[in-house]
C-alpha positions in Angstrom: 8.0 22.4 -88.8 6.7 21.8 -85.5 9.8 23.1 -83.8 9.9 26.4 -85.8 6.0 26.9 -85.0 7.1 26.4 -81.2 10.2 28.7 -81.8 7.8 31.5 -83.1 4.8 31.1 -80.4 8.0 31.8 -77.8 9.5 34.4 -79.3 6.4 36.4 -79.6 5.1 35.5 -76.2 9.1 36.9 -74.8 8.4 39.9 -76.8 5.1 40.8 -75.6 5.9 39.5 -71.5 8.9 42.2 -72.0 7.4 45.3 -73.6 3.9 45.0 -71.0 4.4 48.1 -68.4 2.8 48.6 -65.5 0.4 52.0 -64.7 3.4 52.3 -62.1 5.8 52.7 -64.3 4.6 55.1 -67.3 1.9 57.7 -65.5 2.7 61.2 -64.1 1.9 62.2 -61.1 0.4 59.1 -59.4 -0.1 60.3 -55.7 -2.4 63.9 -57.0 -6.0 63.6 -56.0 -9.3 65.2 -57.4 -9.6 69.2 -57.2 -6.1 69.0 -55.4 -4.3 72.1 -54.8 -0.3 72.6 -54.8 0.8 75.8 -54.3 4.3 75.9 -56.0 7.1 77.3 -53.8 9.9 77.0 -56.3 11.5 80.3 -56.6 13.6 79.3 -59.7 15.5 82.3 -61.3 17.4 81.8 -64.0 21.2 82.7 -64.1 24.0 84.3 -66.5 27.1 81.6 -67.2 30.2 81.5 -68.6 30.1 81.5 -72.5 25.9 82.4 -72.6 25.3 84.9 -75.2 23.6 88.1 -74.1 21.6 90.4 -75.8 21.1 93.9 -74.3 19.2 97.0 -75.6 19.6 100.2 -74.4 16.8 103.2 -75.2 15.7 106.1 -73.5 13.4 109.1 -74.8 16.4 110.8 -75.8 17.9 108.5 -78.7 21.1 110.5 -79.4 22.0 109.8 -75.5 21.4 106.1 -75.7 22.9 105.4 -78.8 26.5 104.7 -77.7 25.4 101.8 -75.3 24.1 99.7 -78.1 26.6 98.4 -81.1 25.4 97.5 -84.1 27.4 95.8 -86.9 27.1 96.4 -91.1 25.8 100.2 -90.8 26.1 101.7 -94.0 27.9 98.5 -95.6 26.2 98.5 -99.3 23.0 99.5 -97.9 22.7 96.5 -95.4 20.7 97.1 -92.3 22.5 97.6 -89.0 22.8 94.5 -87.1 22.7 94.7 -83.1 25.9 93.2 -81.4 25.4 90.2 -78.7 27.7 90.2 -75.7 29.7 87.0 -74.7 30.1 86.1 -71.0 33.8 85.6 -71.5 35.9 83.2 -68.6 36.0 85.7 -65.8 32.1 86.0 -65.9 32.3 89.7 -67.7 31.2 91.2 -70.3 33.1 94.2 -71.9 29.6 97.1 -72.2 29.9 100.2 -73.9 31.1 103.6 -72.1 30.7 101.6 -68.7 33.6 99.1 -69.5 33.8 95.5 -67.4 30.5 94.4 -66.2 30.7 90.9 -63.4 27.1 89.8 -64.8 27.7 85.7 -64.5 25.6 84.4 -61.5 23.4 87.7 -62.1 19.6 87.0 -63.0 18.7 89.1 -66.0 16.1 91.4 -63.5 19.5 91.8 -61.4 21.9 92.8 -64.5 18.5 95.5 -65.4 19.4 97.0 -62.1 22.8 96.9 -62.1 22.8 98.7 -65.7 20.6 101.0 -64.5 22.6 102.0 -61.3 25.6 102.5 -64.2 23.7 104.5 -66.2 22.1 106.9 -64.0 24.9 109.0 -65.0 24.3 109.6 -68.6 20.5 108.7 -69.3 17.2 109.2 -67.4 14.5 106.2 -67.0 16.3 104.0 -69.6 14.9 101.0 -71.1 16.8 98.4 -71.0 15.7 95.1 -72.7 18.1 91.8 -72.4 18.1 88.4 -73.9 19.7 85.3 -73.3 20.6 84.1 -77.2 21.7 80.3 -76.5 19.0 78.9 -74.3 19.1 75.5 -75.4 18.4 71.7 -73.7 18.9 68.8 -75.1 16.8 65.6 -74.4 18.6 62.1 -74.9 17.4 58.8 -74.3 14.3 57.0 -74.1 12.2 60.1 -75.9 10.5 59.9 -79.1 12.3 62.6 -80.5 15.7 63.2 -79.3 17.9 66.4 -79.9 18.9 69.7 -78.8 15.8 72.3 -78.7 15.9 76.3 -78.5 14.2 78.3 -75.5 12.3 81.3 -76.0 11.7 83.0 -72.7 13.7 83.0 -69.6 12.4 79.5 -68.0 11.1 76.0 -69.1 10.1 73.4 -67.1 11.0 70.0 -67.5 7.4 69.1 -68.6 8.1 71.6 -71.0 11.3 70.5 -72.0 10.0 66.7 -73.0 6.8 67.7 -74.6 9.2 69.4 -77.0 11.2 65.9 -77.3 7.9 64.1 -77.8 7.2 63.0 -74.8 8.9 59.9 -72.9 8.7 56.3 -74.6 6.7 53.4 -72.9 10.5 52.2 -72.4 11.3 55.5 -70.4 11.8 55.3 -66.7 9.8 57.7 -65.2 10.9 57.9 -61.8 14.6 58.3 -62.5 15.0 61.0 -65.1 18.9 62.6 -64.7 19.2 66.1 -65.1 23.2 67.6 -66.2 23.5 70.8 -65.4 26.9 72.7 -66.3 28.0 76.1 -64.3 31.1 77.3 -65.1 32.8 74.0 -65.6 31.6 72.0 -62.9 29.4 69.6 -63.7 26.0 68.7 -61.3 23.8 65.7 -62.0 20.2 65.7 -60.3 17.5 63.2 -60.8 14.0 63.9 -60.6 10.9 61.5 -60.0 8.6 62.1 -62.4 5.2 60.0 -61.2 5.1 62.1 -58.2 3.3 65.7 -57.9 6.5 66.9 -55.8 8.8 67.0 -58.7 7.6 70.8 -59.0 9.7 71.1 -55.7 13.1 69.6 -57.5 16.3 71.8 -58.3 16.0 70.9 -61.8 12.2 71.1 -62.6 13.1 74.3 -64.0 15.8 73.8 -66.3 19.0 76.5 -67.7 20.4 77.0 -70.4 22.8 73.9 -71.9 20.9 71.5 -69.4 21.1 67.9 -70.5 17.7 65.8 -69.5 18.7 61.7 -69.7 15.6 59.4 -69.8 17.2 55.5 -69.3 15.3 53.1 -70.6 13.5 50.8 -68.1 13.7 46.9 -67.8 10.9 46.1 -71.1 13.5 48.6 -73.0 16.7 46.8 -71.7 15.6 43.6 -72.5 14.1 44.2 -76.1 17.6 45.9 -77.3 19.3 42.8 -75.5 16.9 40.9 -77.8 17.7 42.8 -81.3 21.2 42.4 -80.3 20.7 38.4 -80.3 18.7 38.2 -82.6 21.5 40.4 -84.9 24.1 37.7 -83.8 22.0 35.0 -84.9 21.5 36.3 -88.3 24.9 36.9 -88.8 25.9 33.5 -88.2 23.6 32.2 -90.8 24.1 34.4 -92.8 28.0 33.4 -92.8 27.1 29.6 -92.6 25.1 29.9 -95.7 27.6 31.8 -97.0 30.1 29.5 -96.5 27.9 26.8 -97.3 27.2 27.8 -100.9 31.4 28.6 -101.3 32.0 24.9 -100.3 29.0 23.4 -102.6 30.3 25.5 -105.4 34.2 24.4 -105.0 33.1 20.0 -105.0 
C-alpha cells in the first residue's frame, strides 16, 4: 500500500513539473512597452490563385448595357430566382468573362482586376460598378489550438491574430514562438514561421494570411511529454488488462 501511495505522489508531481509553463513561453508580444507606438509598414495585398472562386458584378446606370457581363443561373426555371454565376481561376490563371473573353487575373489584387475590367469595358459602358468577391477564402488552424478546423473569411484580409482567435486561441501546450505558416501558390508550396511573443511579427510575410493558408501550432515540451505520458500510461493498461485477462482464462481452465 505504501508503494502505490509513493507511485501516486510521483505520478502527480511528473504531471504537474511537465504541464508548468513559463510567462516566456505562453504571452504575446513580450518586448512592447507602455503607450508604445508601431507604425505598421506591411503593405499586404491579397492575390487571385489558381482554383479561387471569383465573384464579379457588373452595373452601370444603364442596366440593359450591363446586363450581358453578369450570368446568372435558374432564370425563369419554375419561378426560381436567378442565381449569379461565380468565375473559376482555371490552370492558366484565366477566367473566361462575358463579351471580353480570357481575362490573366491570377497574381492580380482584386483593386487591380477592378481596373483592368474597367479599362475592358470602357468600350461598352460608362462609370461601371464593378463589385468582386473572393468565394473560398478559407484557413485552416491545426495543432495545439483549442478548436481546430478549417474557418471561412469574410473580407479580403485576416491576420494571423485573427485567424487563431477564430480557432480559440493557442493551448498552454502551444509554442508560441514557432507558429509555421503553409502557404500554397499555384502548386508550390512555401512554409514561413512566425514568432508570436514578439511585437515585430506584424512585419512577417505571413501575418496576413490568403486564402487556403494552413497555420500549424506544435506543441511545446509540457505538451510532448504529457502525450508521451498518456501513451505509457495506455501501454501499461493494456498489459493488465491482458494479464488479467489471461489470468482469469487460466484460473477458469484448473
Amino acid at each position: 500500500m505504501k508503494n502505490y501511495v509513493q507511485s501516486i505522489v510521483l505520478l502527480l508531481a511528473v504531471t504537474f513539473i511537465t504541464s508548468c509553463a513559463s510567462r516566456k513561453e505562453v504571452v504575446y508580444f513580450q518586448d512592447t512597452g507602455d503607450f508604445e507606438t508601431l507604425v505598421n509598414n506591411n503593405d499586404f495585398v491579397s492575390k487571385f490563385k489558381v482554383d479561387d472562386l471569383v465573384s464579379i458584378h457588373i452595373s452601370s446606370l444603364n442596366p440593359e448595357a450591363s446586363a450581358p457581363f453578369n450570368l446568372f443561373r435558374g432564370a425563369g426555371e419554375g419561378g426560381m430566382q436567378a442565381e449569379q454565376v461565380d468565375y473559376l481561376v482555371d490552370q492558366a490563371g484565366e477566367i473566361d468573362f462575358p463579351v471580353i473573353g480570357k481575362l490573366k487575373i491570377s497574381g492580380l489584387s482584386p483593386d487591380e482586376l477592378r481596373t483592368l475590367l474597367r479599362e475592358r469595358l470602357s468600350d461598352y459602358l460608362k462609370d461601371p460598378i464593378i463589385n468582386i468577391r473572393l468565394q473560398n477564402f478559407t484557413v485552416t488552424v491545426l495543432g495545439e489550438v483549442n478548436r481546430p478546423g478549417t474557418y471561412p473569411v469574410n473580407g479580403e484580409q485576416i491576420s494571423i491574430l485573427e485567424a487563431l482567435g477564430l480557432a480559440g486561441d493557442l493551448t498552454i501546450r502551444g509554442v508560441r514562438e514557432n507558429v509555421l505558416v503553409i502557404r500554397d501558390f499555384n502548386g508550390t508550396k512555401v512554409y514561413n514561421r512566425i514568432d508570436l511573443t514578439t511585437k515585430n511579427m506584424v512585419k512577417s510575410p505571413v501575418f496576413y494570411l490568403t486564402q487556403n493558408d494552413v497555420v500549424y501550432v506544435e506543441p511545446n515540451r509540457s505538451g510532448i511529454t504529457a502525450s508521451s505520458l498518456d501513451n505509457r500510461a495506455n501501454i501499461a493498461i493494456s498489459i493488465v488488462s491482458l494479464l488479467i485477462t489471461s489470468t482469469v482464462i487460466i484460473l477458469s481452465r484448473q
